[in-house]
N, C-alpha and C positions, 0 to 999 in steps of 0.2 A: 302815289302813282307807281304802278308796279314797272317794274325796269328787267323785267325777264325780257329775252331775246329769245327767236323764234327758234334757232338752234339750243337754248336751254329748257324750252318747251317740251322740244321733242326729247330731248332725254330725259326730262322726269315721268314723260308717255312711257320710257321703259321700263320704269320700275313695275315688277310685276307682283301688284298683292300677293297671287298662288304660290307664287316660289319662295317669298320673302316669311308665308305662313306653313312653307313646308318647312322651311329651316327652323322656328319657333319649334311648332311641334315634335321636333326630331331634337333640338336640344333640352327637351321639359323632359325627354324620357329617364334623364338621370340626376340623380344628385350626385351636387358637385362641388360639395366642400372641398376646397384645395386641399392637396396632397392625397387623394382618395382614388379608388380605382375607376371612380364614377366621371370625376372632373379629367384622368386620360382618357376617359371615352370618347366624351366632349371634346378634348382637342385634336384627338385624332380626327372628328367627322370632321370639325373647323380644318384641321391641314387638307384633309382631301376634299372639300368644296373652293377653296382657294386655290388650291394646281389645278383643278378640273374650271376653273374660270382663266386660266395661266397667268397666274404672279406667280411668280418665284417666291418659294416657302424656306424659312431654316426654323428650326427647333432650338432652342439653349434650352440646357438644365442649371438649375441650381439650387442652393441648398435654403430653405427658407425655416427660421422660428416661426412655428405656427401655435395657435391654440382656440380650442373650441370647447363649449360648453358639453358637459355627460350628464351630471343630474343636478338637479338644489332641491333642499326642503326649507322652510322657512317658518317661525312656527312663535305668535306670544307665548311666554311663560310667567309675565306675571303685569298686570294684576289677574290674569286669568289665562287659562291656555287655548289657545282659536290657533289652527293651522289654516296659514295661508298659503296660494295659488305661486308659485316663483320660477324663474328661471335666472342660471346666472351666464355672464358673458367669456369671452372669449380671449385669451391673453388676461386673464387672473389666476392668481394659483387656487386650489383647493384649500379647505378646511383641514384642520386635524379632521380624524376618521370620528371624532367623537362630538364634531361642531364646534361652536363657536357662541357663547351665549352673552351680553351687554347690554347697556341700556341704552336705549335708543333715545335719540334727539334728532328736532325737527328742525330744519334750517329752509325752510320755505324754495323757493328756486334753485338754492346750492351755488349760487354766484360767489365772487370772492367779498363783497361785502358783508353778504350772510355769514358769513366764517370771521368775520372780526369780530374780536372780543366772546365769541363762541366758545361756553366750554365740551369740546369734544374728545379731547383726548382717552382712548380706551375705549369709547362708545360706539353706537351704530347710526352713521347718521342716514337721515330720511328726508330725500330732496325728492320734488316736484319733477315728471320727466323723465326723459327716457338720463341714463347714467350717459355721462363725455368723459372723456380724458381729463378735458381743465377740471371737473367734479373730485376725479380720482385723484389727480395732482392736488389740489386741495386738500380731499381729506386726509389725504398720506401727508402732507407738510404739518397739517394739525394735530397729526396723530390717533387719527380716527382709527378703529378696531375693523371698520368696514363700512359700504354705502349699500342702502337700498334706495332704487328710482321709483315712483310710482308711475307706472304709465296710465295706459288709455286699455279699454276692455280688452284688446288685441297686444297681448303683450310683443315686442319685437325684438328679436337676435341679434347681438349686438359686439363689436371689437370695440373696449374702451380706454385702448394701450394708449399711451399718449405719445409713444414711441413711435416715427413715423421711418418705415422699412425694417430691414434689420438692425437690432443694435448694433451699437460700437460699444466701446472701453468706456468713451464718453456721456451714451444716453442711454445704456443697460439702467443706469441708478432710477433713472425715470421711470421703468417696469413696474405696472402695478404691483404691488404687496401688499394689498388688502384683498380681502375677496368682495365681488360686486356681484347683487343678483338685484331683480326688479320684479314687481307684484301688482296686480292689476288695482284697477280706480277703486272697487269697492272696498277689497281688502284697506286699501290705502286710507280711504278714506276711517276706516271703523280704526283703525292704529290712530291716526290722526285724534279722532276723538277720545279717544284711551289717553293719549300726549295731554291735551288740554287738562282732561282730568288728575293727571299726577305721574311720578313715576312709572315708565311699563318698560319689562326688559322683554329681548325676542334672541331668539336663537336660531342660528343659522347654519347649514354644514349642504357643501357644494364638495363638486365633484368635477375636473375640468382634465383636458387635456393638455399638456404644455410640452411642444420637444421638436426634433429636426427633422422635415421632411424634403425630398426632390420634388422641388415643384415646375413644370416649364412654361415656357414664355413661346408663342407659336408671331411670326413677323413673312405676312404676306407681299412683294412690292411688285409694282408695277414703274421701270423707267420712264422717264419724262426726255423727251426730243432733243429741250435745247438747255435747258437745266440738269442733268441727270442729279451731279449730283447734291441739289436743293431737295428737300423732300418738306411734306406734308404730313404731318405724323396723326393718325387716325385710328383711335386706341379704346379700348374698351375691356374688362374685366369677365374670365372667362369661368372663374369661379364662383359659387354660389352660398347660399341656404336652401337646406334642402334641394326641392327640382328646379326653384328661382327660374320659373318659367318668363317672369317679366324682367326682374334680378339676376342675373342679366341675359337670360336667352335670347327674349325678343331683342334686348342692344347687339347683341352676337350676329342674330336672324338680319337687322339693321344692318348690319359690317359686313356679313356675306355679299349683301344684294347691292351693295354700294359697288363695292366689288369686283361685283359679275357687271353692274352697267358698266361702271370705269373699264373693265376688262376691255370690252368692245370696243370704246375709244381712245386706245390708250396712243394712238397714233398723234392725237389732241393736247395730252398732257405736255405743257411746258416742263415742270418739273415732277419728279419722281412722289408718288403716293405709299406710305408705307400704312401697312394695317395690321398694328397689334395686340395680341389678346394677352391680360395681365392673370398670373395667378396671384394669389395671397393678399386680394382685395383686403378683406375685413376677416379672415382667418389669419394673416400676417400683417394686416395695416398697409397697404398698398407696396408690399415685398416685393410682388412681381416690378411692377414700373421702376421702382428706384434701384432693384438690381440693374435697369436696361439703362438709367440714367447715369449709376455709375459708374459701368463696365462701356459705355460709348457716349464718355461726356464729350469727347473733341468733336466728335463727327456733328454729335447733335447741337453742340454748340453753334459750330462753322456753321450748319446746312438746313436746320430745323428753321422753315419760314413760320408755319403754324401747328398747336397742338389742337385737336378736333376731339373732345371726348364724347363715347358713347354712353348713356346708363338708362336702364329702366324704362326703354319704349315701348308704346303700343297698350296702355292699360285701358279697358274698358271702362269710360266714362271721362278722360281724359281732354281735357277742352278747352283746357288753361295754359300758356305758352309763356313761359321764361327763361329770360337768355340770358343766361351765367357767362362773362366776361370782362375785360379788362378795360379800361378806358380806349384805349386804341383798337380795341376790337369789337365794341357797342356797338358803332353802324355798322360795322359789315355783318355781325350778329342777326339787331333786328330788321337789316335789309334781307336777309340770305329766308327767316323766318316768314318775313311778308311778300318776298317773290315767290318762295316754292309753295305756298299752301293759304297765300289770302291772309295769314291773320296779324293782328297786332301784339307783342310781347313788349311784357315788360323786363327791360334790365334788372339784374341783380351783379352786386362786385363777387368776382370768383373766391370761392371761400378758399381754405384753408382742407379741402378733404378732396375725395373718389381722384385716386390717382393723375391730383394735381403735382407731380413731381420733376417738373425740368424748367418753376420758375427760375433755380439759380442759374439755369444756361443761358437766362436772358431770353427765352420763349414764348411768346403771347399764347395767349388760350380763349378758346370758345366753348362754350357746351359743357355738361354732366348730365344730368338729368333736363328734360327738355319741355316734355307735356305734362299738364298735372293734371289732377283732380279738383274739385272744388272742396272746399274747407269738411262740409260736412261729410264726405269721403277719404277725407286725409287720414293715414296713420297718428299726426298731431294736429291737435287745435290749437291757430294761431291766429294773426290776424286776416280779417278779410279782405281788405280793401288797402292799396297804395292811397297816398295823397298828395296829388300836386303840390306844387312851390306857393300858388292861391289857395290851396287852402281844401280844393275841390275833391273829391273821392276819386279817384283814379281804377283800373283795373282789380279785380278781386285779383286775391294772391290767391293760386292752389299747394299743394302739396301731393308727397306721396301717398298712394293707395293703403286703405286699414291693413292690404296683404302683406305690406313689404314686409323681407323680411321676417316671412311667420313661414307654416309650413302650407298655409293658402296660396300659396303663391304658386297659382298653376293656371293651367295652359286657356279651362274656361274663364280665366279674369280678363282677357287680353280680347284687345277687338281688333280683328285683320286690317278694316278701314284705317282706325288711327295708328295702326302699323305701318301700314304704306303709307300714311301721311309722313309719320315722322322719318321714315327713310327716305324720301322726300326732300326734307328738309337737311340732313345730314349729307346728301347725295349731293344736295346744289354747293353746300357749304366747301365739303371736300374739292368739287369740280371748280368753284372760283379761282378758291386759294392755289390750286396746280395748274388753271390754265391761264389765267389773267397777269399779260406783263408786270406790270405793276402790283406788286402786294398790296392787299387791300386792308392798308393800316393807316392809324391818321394819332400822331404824339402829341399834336398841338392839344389835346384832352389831358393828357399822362402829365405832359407840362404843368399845364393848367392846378389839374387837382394835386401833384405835386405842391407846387408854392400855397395852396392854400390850405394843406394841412401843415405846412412848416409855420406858418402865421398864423394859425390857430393853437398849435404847442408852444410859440413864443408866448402869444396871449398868457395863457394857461403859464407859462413859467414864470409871466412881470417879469422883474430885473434881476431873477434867482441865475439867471445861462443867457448867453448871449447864440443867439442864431443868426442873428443880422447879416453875416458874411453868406451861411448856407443859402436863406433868402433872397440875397440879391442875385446870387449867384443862377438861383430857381425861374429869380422872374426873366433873367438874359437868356436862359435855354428855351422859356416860353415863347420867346419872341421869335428865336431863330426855328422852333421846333414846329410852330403854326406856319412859319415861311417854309418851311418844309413840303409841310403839310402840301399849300396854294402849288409849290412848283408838283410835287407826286400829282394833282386833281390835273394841273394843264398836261402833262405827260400822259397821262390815263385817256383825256378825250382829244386831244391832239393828236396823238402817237407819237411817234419819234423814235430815233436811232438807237441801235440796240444798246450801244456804247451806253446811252444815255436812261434807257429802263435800267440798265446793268448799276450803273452808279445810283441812282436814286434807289434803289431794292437793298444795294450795298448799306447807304443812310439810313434807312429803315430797319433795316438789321443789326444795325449797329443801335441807334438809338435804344430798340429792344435788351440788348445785350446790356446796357446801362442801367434803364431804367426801372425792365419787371425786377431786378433784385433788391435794388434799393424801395421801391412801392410797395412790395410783396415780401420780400423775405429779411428776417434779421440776421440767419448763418451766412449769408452769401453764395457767390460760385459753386462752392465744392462741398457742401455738407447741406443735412435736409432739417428743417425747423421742426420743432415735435407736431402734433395733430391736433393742437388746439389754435382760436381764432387769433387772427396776424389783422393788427391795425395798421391803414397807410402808413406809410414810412419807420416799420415799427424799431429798427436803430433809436430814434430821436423821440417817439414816445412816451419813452420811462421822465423824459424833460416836465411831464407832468403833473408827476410826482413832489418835483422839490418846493412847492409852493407849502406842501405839505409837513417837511420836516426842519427842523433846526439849521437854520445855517451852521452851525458849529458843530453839528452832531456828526459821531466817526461816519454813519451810513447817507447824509449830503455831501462831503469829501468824499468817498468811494464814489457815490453815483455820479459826481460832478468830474471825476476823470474819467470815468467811460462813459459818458456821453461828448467829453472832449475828443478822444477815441474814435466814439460812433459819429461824429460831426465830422472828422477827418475822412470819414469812408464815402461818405455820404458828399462832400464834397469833392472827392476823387472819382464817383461816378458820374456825377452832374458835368463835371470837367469834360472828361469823356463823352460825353453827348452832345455838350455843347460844341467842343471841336470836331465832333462826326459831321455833326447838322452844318457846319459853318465850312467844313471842305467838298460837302456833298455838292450846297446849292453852288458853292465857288465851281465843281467840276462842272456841274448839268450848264454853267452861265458860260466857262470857256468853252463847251463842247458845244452850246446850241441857245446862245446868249437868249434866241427869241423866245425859248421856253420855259425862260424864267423872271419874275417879277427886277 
């Protein structure tokens, strides 16, 4: 049952398809590969449609590692020579000028299993898919000579750094040092067959860009009444492939007209709405964001209620709704998704990519990418359909468009309609999280899925580590965090004293600050995890491993004191949550005893 209010009605009446598809069409006219003179054009028009709606605009420069692909050739040379169709990616170095020639092995998916007991060292391996970071970290630990992906007929552009921002001292070593290019299915396929057959070596010589360029970061805000300064951070990548008319113009076109509505009510806003455009998406691995995250960790620490990301809206044929989110931000997700636009979405847990960078602040997050495609329109084939807890087929899954990504990616692929739809949907999301007393979070979930991925790593450990402490410790913050949870809902439809939103928002804030780091990240606070996939609580993780190796062996002793280590951190957030949630409900019961269980 939809739970829009008649004053949220009337603001999604404001969104106006025409304006929202003039802004599209005015950001497709350029490419905008970061650091180019194409992508400041772009933020120039973005700064003057933001002051001309009045936010107040600032500009930062910075200095971003970027790199982008120039040419690849790719090419059998033996058992025969067939030159094949290639491109390579972005943040890999070049070839000597003279290539690069090995013998290629086929390691089917490129997962880290396929790489056990693999001999690859000096050779070219050949995995399924578009290349990741975790592939390239792979084959550089094995010593691979270099990766080829095979994709789908539509090859796609791609950063496969596993380096997430700029380097440090510390995660330069992680920079690729192989070169990676990728070759479409047929090609792939006829190599494939040549593998089966016997030895085949292939040759390869790329051409990449790799070096420093000023790239900026554009941040539109709009004050909020009685919160100023709480903000809502509402973010999106302003950089491209090629015109990246849907990549992300239309998300851009999306963030203008959020905007201009918010603009008009901004008298409305509890708290302050900030709207920022990232450079150095996937030409620097999401450089732009983690600059903004580590030059204003306090601020965004304190005051950041929600992160809102924008990517890739408005594709023609798009019909499929998934809401990328955190346990505590799932209802407000697929509530926000089924009030502005009727439909039903399925969750997915926010990955580990598209300028997710301020889990260490303790941040929740909603959104990236938002409407899809159906399967046979995806840039990859994957599964079709979720499956209930019965057993049942659930929602088909879509994905992104065959365009992404490529140099298709223009302005006819885009449908005004589910343009407006999904600005829409971004529009209601933004306006909740800044007008709604109550932050519309709930940890009783975060809790939850917490203690039962700790009891699933004990399993998985038998009597090799002892977790029992973390555990008990997990199931006492569930208790306190779901009674949270009961007193935030009576607050919400009751109302009550400001005192009393103020403290409970405070709880909630806190709880976040505990919990996204330990659930989401293994650096913590003040450093960024590289760019490949992060398992719940992934500190305690590696626990699953020792079931695996020797108790007596030197690398069980190594791993059995840092995960004594990672079990102490882990325990010191949980602490922290637990005494948040346990002073919280203690204030709201002295301040307003009847609004609490």
């Amino acid at each position: 049952m939809t739970r829009l209010t008649a004053d949220e009605a009337r603001l999604l009446s404001e969104v106006s398809a025409e304006k929202v598809w003039a802004h599209a069409e005015a950001l497709a006219r350029w490419e905008k590969v970061s650091g180019t003179p194409g992508e400041l054009a772009a933020v120039d028009y973005i700064q003057a449609q933001l002051e001309a709606y009045g936010l107040k605009t600032v500009r930062y420069e910075f200095e971003s590692l970027l790199g982008w692909p120039e040419s690849a050739e790719v090419e059998i040379r033996a058992p025969e020579r067939r030159p094949m169709r290639a491109i390579t990616h972005g943040l890999v170095p070049s070839t000597p000028d003279a290539g690069l020639e090995a013998e290629a092995v086929y390691l089917g998916s490129g997962r880290e299993a396929d790489f056990e007991g693999a001999d690859v060292a000096g050779k070219l391996v050949v995995s399924e898919g578009m290349p990741s970071p975790l592939k390239v970290l792979l084959a550089q630990e094995h010593g691979a000579a270099g990766l080829i992906g095979i994709q789908e007929d539509h090859i796609h552009e791609l950063c496969v750094s596993p380096v997430w921002g700029t380097p440090t001292t510390k995660t330069a070593r992680h920079l690729a040092r192989i070169p990676v290019v990728s070759i479409g299915r047929a090609d792939g396929e006829y190599l494939k067959g040549l593998l089966k057959a016997g030895p085949v070596r292939v040759w390869v010589r790329t051409r990449t860009f790799w070096g420093w360029r000023k790239t900026p970061v554009v941040v539109g805000e709009l004050a909020g009444a009685v919160e100023p300064e709480k903000f809502v951070l509402f973010s999106g990548h302003h950089c491209s492939w090629y015109f990246g008319a849907m990549d992300n113009g239309a998300a851009n076109a999306t963030m203008l007209e959020v905007g201009r509505v918010l603009g008009a009510h901004r008298g409305n806003l509890r708290r302050s709405v900030r709207i920022a455009f990232w450079p150095g998406h996937t030409q620097g691995r999401y450089s732009g964001s983690t600059w903004y995250a580590d030059n204003f960790w306090e601020d965004i620490h304190d005051n950041c209620v929600l992160h809102v990301n924008a990517d890739s809206t408005g594709a023609r044929g798009a019909e499929i709704y998934h809401a990328l989110c955190m346990p505590e931000t799932r209802d407000f997700a697929l509530g926000v998704i089924r009030d502005a636009i009727g439909r039903e979405a399925y969750p997915e847990r926010m990955p580990r990519a598209g300028d997710q960078s301020f889990w260490g602040h303790g941040v929740p997050s909603i959104f990236m990418s938002l409407s899809l495609v159906p399967p046979e329109l995806a840039a990859e084939r994957g599964p079709s359909q979720l499956f209930t807890a019965a057993g049942e087929a659930g929602p088909v899954r879509g994905g992104l468009p065959w365009f992404w990504h490529t140099v298709e990616d223009t302005i006819d692929k885009l449908d005004p309609e589910v343009l407006a739809r999904d600005t829409k949907v971004y529009l209601l999301a933004v306006w909740r999280a800044a007008t709604e007393p109550v932050l519309p979070l709930r940890y009783g979930e975060t809790a939850r899925e917490v203690r039962e991925t700790l009891e699933a790593y004990q399993g998985a450990a038998g009597g090799a580590f002892d977790l029992g402490p973390v555990i008990e410790r997990a199931r006492r913050l569930e208790g306190l965090a779901r009674e949270l949870d009961r007193v935030a809902d009576r607050v919400r439809a009751e109302g009550g004293l400001e005192e009393v939103v103020r403290a409970v928002n405070a709880g909630l804030m806190g709880l976040g600050r505990a919990l996204v780091p330990i659930y989401f990240t293994a650096s913590g606070p003040f450093d960024h995890d590289l760019a490949i996939p992060v398992p719940p609580v992934p500190l305690l993780e590696p626990v699953r491993r020792l079931g695996g190796l020797g108790a007596d062996s030197d690398e069980a002793r190594f791993l059995k004191t840092e995960l004594v280590r990672n079990r102490n951190k882990v325990m010191f957030f949980l602490r922290q949550a637990i005494e948040t949630a346990g002073r919280t409900i203690a204030a709201v019961r002295e301040v307003s005893g009847d609004q609490a269980d």
